[in-house]
N, C-alpha and C positions, 0 to 999 in steps of 0.2 A: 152289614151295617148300613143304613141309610142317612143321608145328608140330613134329615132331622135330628136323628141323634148326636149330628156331629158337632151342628148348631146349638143344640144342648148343653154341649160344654164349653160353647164359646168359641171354639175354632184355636186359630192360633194367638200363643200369645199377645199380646200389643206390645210391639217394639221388636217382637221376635227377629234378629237377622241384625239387624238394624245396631251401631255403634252409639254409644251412651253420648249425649252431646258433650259431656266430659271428656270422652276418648283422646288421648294422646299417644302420636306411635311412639315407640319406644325409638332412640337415636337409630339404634342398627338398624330398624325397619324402615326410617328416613335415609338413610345410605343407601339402604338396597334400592327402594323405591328411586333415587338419584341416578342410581347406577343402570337400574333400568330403564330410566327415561334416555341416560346420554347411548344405550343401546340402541335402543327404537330409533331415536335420531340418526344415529352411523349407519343403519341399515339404510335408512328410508335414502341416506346420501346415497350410497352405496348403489343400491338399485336404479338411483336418478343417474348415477354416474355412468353405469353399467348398458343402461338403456341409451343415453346421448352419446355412449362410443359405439350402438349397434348402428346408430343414425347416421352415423360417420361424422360426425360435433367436433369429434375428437379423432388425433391421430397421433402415435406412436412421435416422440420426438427423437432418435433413430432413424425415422423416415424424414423427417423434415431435414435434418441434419447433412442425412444422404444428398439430399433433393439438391440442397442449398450446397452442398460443397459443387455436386457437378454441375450447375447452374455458373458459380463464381470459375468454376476452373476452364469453362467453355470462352466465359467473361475475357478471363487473364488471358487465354491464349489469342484472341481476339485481340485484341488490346496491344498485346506482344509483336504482333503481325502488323501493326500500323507504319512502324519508323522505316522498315523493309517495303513497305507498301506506296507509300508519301515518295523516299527516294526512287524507285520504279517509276510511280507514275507522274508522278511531280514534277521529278528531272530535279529534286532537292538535293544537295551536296551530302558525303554518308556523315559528314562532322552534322550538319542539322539534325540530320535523321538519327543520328548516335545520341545526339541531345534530347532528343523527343522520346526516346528509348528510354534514358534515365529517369526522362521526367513520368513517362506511362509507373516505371517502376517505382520512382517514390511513390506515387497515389496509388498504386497498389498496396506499398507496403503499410502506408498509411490505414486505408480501407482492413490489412489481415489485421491490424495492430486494434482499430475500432472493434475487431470481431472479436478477437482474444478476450478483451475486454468486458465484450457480453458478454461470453460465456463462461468470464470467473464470476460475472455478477447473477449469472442461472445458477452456477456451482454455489455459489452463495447462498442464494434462497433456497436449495434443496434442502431437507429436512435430512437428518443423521440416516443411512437405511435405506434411500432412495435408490434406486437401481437407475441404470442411464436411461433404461427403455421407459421412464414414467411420462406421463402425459402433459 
């Protein structure tokens, strides 16, 4: 068959493929269309997300957690060793340095009591399902 012939009968339709400017989807094919747009979006998160933890963006809250307790526990004992340390080298009486003791200790205790705090207010905003190890 040759293109003249084909030309002959006009080719394709007009409009062929092409939806009626009438066209309206039907609900369910508006749902699905819905459903695949908030798909493509979770992905595209997904992938973004997936990618800024290869970056190191992001890190296991687990590890921060780790990090942060032996950070404060190095703190505290530090801190613990001052009233013992003041009396030594101070020549401070042990009733001062016993008082300096209590006082290190309230503001510690004050400082764990600020932390508890955060972390019922993380536990808060985690979403039902969260595992500890989330980001």
């Amino acid at each position: 068959m040759s293109t003249t012939s084909v030309s002959s009968w006009g080719g394709a339709r007009k409009g062929a493929g092409r939806k009626p400017a009438s066209y309206a989807p039907s609900p369910d094919k508006q749902d699905f269309e819905a459903a695949r747009a908030r798909n493509e979006s979770a992905k595209a998160d997904l992938n973004e997300l997936e990618l800024a933890i290869k970056r190191g963006e992001y890190v296991l809250r687990s590890a921060v957690q780790e990090a942060t307790a032996t950070a404060l526990s190095a703190l505290s004992q530090t801190l613990r060793s001052v009233p013992d340390n003041i009396e030594r080298k101070l020549g401070v009486s042990p009733e001062v340095a016993q008082e300096v003791g209590y006082l290190i200790d309230a503001a510690l205790n004050d400082v764990a009591a600020k932390f508890e705090e955060l972390g019922g207010e993380a536990d808060a905003d985690a979403e039902p399902g969260d595992a500890n190890d989330s980001l």
